[in-house]
N, C-alpha and C positions, 0 to 999 in steps of 0.2 A: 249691153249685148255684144257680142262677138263681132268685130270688123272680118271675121268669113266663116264657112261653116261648110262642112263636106259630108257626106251621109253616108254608111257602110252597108254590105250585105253584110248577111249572118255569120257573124265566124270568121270575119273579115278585114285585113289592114289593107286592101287594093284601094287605090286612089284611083276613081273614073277619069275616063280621059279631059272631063270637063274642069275638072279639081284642077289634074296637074298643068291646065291652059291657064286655070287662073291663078296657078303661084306662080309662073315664069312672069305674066302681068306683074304679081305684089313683089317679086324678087328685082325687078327690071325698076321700076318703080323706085323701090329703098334703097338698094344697096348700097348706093353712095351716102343716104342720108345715115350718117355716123349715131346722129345722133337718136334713131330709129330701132329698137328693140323687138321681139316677137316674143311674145307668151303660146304656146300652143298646148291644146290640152285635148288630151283624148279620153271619151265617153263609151259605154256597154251597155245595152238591154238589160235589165235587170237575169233575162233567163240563162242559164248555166250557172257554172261554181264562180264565187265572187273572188277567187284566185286569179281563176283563168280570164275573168273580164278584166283584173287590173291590169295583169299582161297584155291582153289583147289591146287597152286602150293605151297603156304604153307605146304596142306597137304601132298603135295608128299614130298618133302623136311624133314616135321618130320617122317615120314614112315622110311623113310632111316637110319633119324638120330637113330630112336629106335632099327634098326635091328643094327645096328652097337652099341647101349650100351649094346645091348641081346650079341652081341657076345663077349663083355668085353674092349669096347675103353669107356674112363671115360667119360661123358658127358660133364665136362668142358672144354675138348680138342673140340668140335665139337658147331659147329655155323651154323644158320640155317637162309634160306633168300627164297622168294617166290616172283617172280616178274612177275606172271599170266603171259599176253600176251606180256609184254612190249617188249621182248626182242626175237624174233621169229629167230629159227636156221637162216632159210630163211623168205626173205622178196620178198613177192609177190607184183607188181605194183599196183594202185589202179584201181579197175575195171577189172584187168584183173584174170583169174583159173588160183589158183595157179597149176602144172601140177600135176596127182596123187602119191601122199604119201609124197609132200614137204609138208604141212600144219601139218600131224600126227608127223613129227621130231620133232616139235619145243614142242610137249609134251611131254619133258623130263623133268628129274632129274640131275643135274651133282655135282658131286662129285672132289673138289680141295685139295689137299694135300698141307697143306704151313709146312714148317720147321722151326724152331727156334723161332717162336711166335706165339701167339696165333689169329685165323683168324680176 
C-alpha cells in the first residue's frame, strides 16, 4: 500500500490544503535522509479520454513532486509516474454503477517511500 494518498476533484491536479500540510511533514521528515527516495504516481477515474487522464495523472504526480522540492527533498531523490485510468483504486464490473464515491478514489496521487535506492 501507498505510505500517502491525496484524493482529487474532477478534472483536477489542486493539492487540498490538507495534502500539501502533509508533505511539508514528509519533506521536513526526509530530506536529510539521503538515503530516502519517493516514488509518486498519479491516478484518473476511468471517465474521459484515456489521453487526457494519463496527462492529468502526470499532472497530479509532478504537483506533488514540486511541493515536496519547495519544501527541500532534492529532486533527484523523487521519481514521477502517471498512469491516467489504467489502474482504478476499485474496479467496477462492465455495465454495471459503480456505487457512489468508489469511482472519485481512484483520482488519487500516491506517494511510496523506497529506502536505500533510488525509485
Amino acid at each position: 500500500p501507498a505510505d500517502w494518498v491525496v484524493f482529487h476533484e474532477v478534472g483536477s491536479s489542486r493539492l487540498p490544503a490538507s495534502g500539501i500540510a502533509d508533505l511539508k511533514t514528509w519533506a521536513k521528515r526526509f530530506r536529510e535522509q539521503d538515503n530516502v527516495h519517493v516514488l509518486i504516481v498519479g491516478h484518473a477515474s476511468p471517465e474521459g479520454n484515456p489521453t487526457d487522464n494519463i496527462k492529468l495523472a502526470q499532472e497530479r504526480a509532478r504537483r506533488v513532486a514540486i511541493q515536496l522540492e519547495f519544501f527541500g527533498l532534492a529532486p533527484e531523490r523523487i521519481r514521477v509516474e502517471g498512469f491516467g485510468s489504467q489502474k482504478p483504486l476499485v474496479e467496477c464490473p462492465e455495465g454495471i454503477d459503480c456505487p457512489q464515491g468508489l469511482r472519485e478514489r481512484s483520482r488519487r496521487t500516491e506517494l511510496y517511500l523506497m529506502s536505500g535506492h533510488r525509485p
